[in-house]
VEXBATOR-942780 format. One record per residue: residue in one letter; residue number from 0; x, y, z of N, C-alpha, C in turn. Coordinates in steps of 0.001 Angstrom, whole numbers, padded with zeros to 6 digits. Layout:
A, NUM, X, Y, Z, X, Y, Z, X, Y, Z
...
END
This chain:
X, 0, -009330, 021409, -049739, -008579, 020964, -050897, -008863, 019494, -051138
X, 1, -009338, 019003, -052276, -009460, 017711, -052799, -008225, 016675, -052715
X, 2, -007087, 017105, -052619, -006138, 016682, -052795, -005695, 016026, -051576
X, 3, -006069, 016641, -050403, -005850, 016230, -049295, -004337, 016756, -048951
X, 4, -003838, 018026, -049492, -002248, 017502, -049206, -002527, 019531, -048518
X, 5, -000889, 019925, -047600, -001415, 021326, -047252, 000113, 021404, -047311
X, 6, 000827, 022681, -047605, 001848, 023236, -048037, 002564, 023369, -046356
X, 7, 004244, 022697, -046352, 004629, 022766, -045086, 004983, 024195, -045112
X, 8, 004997, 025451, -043693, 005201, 026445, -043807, 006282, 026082, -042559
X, 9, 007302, 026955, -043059, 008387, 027648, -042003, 008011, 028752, -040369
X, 10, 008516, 028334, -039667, 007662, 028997, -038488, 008746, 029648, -037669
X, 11, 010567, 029075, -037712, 011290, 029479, -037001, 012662, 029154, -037643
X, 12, 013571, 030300, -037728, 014830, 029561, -037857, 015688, 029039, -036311
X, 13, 015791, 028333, -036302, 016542, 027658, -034782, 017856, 028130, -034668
X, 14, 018501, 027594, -035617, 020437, 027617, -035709, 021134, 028011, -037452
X, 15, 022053, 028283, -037354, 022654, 028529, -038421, 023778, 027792, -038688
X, 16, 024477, 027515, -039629, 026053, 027147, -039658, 026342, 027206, -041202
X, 17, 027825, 027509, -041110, 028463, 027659, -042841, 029592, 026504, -042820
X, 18, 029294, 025805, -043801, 030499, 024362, -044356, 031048, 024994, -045602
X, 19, 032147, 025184, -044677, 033430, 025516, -046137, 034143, 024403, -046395
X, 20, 033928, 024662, -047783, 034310, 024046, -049093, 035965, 024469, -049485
X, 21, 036434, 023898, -050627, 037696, 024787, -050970, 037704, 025798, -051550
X, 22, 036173, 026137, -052252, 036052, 027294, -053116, 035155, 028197, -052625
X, 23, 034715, 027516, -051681, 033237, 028435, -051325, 032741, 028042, -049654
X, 24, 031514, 029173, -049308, 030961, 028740, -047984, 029505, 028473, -048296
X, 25, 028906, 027487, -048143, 027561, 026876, -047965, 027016, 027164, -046716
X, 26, 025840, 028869, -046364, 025232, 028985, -045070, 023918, 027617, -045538
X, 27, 023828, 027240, -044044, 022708, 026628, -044275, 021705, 027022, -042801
X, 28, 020365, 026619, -042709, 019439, 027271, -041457, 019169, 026027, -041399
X, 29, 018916, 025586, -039931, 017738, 025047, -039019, 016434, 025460, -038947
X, 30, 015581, 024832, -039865, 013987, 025405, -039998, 012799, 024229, -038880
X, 31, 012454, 025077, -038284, 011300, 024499, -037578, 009855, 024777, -038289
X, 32, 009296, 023374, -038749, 007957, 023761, -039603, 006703, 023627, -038937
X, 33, 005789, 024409, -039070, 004888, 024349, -038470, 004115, 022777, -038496
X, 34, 003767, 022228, -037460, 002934, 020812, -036967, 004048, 019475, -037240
X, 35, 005375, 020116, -036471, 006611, 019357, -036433, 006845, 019441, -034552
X, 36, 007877, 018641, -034890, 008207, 018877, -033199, 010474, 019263, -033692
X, 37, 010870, 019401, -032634, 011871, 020541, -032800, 012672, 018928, -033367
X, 38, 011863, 018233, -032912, 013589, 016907, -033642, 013186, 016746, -035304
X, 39, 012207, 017253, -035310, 011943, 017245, -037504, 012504, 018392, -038150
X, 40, 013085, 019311, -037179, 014132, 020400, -037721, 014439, 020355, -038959
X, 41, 014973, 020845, -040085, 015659, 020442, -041106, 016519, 021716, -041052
X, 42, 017817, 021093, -041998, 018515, 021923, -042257, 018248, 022640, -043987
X, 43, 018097, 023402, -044424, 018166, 024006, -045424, 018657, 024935, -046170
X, 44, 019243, 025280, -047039, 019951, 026368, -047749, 019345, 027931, -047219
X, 45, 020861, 028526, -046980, 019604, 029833, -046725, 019068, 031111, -047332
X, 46, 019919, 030374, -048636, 019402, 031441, -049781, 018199, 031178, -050179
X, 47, 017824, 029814, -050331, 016358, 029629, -050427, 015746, 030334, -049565
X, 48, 015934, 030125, -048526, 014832, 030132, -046980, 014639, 031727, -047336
X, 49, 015792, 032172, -047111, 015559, 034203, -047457, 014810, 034708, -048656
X, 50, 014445, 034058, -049026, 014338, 034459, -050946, 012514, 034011, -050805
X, 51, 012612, 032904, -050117, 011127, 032473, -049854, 010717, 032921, -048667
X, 52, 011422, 033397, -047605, 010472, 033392, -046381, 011209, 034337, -045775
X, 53, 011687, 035887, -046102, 011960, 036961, -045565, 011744, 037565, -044751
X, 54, 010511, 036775, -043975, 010141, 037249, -042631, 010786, 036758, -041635
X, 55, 011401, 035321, -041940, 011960, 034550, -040760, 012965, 035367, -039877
X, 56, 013827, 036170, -041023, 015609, 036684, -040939, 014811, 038055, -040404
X, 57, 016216, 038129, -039491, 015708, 039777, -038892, 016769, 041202, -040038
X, 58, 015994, 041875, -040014, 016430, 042614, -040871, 018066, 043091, -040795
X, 59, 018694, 043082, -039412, 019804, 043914, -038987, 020399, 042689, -038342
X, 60, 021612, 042467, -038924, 022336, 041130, -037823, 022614, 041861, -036550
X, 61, 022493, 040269, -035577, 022231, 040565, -034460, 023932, 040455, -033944
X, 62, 024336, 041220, -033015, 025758, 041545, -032539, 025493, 041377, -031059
X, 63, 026744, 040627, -031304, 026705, 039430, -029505, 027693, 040587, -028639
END
């Protein structure tokens, strides 16, 4: 690519957590990106993350 630039890809979700609001719950994911190290983690929405990267999420929640 001329541009020199390469698209960050998602490689792992780490953690999860939901911040409730007064009206609502905001899930958000811990994404580990590929040619990061685990402290460049980000947190991100996880309706995005599912919507873009449906492979990450396992199909059947997992029961502790």
């Amino acid at each position: 690519d001329e541009s020199l630039s390469y698209e960050e890809v998602p490689v792992e979700i780490l953690d999860r957590q939901v911040k409730r609001l007064r009206n609502k719950e905001i899930a958000s994911v811990k994404v580990l990106w590929r040619n990061h190290l685990v402290e460049g983690a980000t947190w991100e929405a996880e309706v995005n993350m599912k919507s873009g990267y449906p492979h990450l999420f396992p199909s059947t929640p997992i029961q502790a």
